[in-house]
GUBATI-365059 format. One record per residue: residue in three letters; x, z, y of N, C-alpha, C in turn. Coordinates in steps of 0.2 Angstrom, whole numbers, plus 5000, padded with zeros to 4 digits. Layout:
N
ALAXZYXZYXZY...
This chain:
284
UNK539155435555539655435550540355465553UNK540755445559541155475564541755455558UNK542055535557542655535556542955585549UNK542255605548542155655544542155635535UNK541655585534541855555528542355505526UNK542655465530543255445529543855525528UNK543755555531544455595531544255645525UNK543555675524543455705516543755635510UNK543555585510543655555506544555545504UNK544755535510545655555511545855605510UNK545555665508546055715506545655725500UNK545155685495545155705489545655655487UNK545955585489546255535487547055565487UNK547055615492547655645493547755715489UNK547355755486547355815480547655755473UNK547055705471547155665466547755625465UNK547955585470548655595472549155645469UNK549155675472549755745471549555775463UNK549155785460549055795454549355725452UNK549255675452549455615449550455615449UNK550755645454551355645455551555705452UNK551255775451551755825446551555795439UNK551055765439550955755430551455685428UNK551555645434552055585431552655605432UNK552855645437553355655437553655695431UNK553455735427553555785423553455735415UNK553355685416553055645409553755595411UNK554055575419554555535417555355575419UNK555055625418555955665415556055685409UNK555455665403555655675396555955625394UNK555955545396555955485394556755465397UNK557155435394558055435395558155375404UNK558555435406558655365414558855315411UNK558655255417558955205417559355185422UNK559755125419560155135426560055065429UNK559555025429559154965431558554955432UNK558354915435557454915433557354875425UNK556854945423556654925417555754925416UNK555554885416554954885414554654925407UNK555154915403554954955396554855025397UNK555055035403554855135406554155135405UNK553755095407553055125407552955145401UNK553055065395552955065388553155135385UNK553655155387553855235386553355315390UNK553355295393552655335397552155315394UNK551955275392551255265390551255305380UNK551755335382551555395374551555455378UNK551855455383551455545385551055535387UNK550555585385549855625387549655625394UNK550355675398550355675404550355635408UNK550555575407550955535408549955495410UNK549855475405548955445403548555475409UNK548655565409548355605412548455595420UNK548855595421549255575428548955495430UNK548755465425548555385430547655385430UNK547555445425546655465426546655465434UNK547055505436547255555441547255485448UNK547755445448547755395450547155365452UNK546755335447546455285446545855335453UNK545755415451545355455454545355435460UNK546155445463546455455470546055355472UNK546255295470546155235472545555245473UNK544955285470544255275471544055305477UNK544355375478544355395484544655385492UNK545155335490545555285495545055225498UNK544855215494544555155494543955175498UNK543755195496543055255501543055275507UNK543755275508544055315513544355255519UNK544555195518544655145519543955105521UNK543655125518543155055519542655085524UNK542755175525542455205531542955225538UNK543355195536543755245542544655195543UNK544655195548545255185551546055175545UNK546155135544547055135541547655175543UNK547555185554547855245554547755315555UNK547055315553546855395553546755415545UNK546655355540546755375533547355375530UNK547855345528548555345527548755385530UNK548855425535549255475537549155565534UNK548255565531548155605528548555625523UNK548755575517549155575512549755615512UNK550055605518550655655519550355755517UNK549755775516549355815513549555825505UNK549955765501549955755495550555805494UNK551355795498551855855498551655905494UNK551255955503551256025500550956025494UNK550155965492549656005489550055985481UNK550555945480550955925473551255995473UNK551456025476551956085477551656145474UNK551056145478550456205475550256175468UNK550156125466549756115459550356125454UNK550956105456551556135452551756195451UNK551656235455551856305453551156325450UNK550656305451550156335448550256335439UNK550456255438550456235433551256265427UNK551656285431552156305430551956395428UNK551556405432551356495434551956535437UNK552156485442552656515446552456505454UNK552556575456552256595462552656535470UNK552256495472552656465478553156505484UNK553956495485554156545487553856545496UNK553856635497553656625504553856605507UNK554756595506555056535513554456465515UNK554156465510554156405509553556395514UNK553056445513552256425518552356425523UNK552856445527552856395535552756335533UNK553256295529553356235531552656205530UNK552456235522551756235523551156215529UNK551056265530550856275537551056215544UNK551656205544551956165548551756095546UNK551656065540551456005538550655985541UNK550356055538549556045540549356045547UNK549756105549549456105555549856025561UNK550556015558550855965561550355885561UNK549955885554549655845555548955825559UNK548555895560548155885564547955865571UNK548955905575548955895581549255835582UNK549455785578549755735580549055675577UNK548555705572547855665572547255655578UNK547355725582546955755586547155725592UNK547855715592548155695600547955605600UNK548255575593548355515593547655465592UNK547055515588546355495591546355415586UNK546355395581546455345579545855285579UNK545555235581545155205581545155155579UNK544455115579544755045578544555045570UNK543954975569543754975562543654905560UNK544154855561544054795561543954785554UNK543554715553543354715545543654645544UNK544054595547544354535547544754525547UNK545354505544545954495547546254415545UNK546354385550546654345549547254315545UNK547354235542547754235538548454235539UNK548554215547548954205550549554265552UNK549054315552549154395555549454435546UNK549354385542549354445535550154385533UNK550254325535550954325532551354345537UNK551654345541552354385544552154445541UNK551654495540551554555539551754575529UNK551754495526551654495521552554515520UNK552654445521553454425521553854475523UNK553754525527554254545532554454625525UNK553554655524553654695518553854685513UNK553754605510553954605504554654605503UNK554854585509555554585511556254625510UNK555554675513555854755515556054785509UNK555454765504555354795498555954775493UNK556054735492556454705488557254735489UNK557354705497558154745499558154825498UNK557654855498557654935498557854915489UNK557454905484557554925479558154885475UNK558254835477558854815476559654865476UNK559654895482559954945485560154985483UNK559455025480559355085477559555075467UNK559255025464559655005459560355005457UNK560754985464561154945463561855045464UNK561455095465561655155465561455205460UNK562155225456561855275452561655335453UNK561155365448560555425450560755465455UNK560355465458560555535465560055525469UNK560455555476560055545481559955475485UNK560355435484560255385487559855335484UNK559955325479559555295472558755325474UNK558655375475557955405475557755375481UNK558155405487557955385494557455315497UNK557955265493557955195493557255165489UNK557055185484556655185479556055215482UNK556055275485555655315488555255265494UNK555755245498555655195504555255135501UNK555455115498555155055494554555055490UNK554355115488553755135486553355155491UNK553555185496553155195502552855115506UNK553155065506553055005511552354985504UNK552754985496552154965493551454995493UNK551555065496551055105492550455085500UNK550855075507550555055515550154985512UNK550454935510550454885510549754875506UNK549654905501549254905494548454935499UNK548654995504548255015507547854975511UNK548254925514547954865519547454815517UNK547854815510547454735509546854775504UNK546854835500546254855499545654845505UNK545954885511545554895517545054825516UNK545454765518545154695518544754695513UNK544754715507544454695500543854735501UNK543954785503543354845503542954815506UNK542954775514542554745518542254665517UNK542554635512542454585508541754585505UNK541954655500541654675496540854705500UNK540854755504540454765506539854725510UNK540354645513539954585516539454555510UNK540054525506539854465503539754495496UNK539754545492539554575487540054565481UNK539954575476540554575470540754515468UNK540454455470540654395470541054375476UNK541054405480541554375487542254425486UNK542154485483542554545481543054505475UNK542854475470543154445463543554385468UNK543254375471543454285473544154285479UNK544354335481544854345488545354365486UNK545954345488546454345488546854415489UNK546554445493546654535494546654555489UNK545854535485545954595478546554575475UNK546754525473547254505467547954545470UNK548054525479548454535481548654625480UNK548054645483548254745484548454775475UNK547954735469548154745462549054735463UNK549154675463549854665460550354735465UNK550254735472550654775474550654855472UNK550054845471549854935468550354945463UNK550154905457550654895450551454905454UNK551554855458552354865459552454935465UNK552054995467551955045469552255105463UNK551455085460551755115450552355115449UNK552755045446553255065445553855085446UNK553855065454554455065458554255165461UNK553755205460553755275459554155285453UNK553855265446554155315441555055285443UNK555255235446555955225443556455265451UNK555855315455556155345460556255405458UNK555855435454555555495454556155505446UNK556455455442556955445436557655445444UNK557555425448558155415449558655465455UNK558155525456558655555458558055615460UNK558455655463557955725466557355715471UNK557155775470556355755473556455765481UNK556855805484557155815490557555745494UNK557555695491557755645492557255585493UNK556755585487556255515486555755545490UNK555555605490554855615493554755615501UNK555155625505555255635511555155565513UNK555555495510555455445512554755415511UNK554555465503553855425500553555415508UNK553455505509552755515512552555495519UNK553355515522553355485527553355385530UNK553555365525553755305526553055285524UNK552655305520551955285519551555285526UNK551655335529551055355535551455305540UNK552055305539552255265548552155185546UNK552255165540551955095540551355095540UNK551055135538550155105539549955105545UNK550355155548550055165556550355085559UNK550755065557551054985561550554925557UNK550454935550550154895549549254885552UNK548854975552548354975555548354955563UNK548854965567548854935574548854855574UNK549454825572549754745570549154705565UNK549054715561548454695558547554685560UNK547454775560546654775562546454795568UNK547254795574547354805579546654865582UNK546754935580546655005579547255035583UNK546855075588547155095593547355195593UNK547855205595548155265595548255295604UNK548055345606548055355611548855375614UNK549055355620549655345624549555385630UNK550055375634550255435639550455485638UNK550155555642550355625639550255625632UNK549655605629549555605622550155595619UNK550555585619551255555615551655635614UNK551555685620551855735619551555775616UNK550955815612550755835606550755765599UNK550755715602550955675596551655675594UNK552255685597552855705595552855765593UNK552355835595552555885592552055895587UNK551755865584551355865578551955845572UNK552355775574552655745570553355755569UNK553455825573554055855571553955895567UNK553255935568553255995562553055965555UNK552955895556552355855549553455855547UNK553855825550554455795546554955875545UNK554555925548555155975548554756005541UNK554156015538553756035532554155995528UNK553955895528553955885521554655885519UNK555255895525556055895522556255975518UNK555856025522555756085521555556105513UNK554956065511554356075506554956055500UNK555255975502555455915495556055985495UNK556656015499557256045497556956085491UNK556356125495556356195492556156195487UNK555656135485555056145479555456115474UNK555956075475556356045469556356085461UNK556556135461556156155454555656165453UNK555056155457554456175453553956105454UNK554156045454554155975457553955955449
């Protein structure tokens, strides 16, 4: 099995994905800003089309996450995702029928290729199927933590950049964290069958945080520019899965020289997607 079907399985979860983000996005900028958390925002999305179309699109991407999880490493899947940028970028203009500008496919190029030399260097292992209970609450607390002070934050700031940023940050820890506790449920599932799967605290647990991923996106993607929310989305998603796949399922990434193609992989991945969010902002 190797390395192979996990990592197809992550870039179909990561097209799916990124289809899921131009079509939500574009369904919650018809619907009026809020300047709090409001939960009636979905209630309002749930009458665009796109909007429906967009969590098809979702539910796709969790199918193929979960596949992708349940074969392969948390920091060699999660990190794919940063693939979501450019490929929302291309399915935007496609759907727009506006050509991607050529500034733009370096940074293109610089994402993909950034992320293979930093996958290739760092060598991601490690498939532990258990995680203790003990190991899942400071991991719990520290996130939910994090998540709350982020959104708080970003609420507590009118629409912009910084509102997004925050929002952005705080959907990323959700979007890492929903990843993890999947991982556990997949392997649950896998041992004990559909009734050990129904029965575990993971499942209930990855559901509820997925939902607050859901909404705490569309109130990112309402609350300021895409050059602001996505850079944190993407990035803050891959660096905490990579903490939580080492601290959790204790998955090892290689060290030494390997650190120096691992930093320059992760300069060209952070210099594309800041590159990507500026540029693509009209066609997002």
């Amino acid at each position: 099995m190797g390395i192979v079907l996990p990592v197809v399985f992550a870039a179909f979860a990561a097209f799916s994905n990124a289809l899921a983000t131009v079509l939500q996005r574009r369904a919650a900028l018809t619907v009026p800003q809020s300047d709090s958390f409001r939960p009636g925002l979905i209630l309002d999305l749930l009458r665009r089309p796109l909007w429906l179309a967009g969590i098809l699109a979702v539910i796709a991407a969790g199918v193929g996450q979960a596949a992708a999880l349940a074969t392969g490493p948390l920091s060699l899947v999660q990190p794919l995702f940063v693939l979501e940028l450019p490929l929302a970028l291309l399915i935007a203009s496609l759907m727009t029928r506006e050509r991607l500008p050529r500034a733009l496919w370096p940074a293109v190029a610089g994402v993909v290729v950034g992320l293979a030399v930093a996958l290739v260097a760092a060598s991601p292992s490690g498939n532990r199927t258990h995680v203790e209970l003990e190991r899942w609450i400071p991991a719990l607390a520290v996130s939910c933590a994090a998540v709350l002070a982020l959104a708080a934050t970003g609420l507590r700031k009118p629409p912009g950049r910084a509102r997004a940023a925050c929002l952005g940050a705080a959907t990323a820890i959700c979007y890492a964290l929903t990843a993890a506790l999947m991982k556990a449920a997949m392997h649950i599932l896998d041992d004990g069958g559909v009734g050990a799967f129904l029965t575990t605290w993971q499942t209930y647990a990855f559901c509820l945080t997925g939902i607050a991923a859901l909404l705490l996106l569309e109130h990112a993607m309402q609350g300021g520019p895409l050059v602001a929310s996505q850079p944190a989305l993407t990035l803050g998603d891959a660096t905490v899965s990579l903490m939580l796949g080492v601290l959790l399922y204790e998955e090892h990434v290689r060290g030494g020289w390997w650190l120096l193609p691992e930093m320059i992989g992760i300069g060209l991945i952070v210099f594309g997607v800041f590159a990507l969010a500026r540029g693509g902002v009209s066609t997002s």
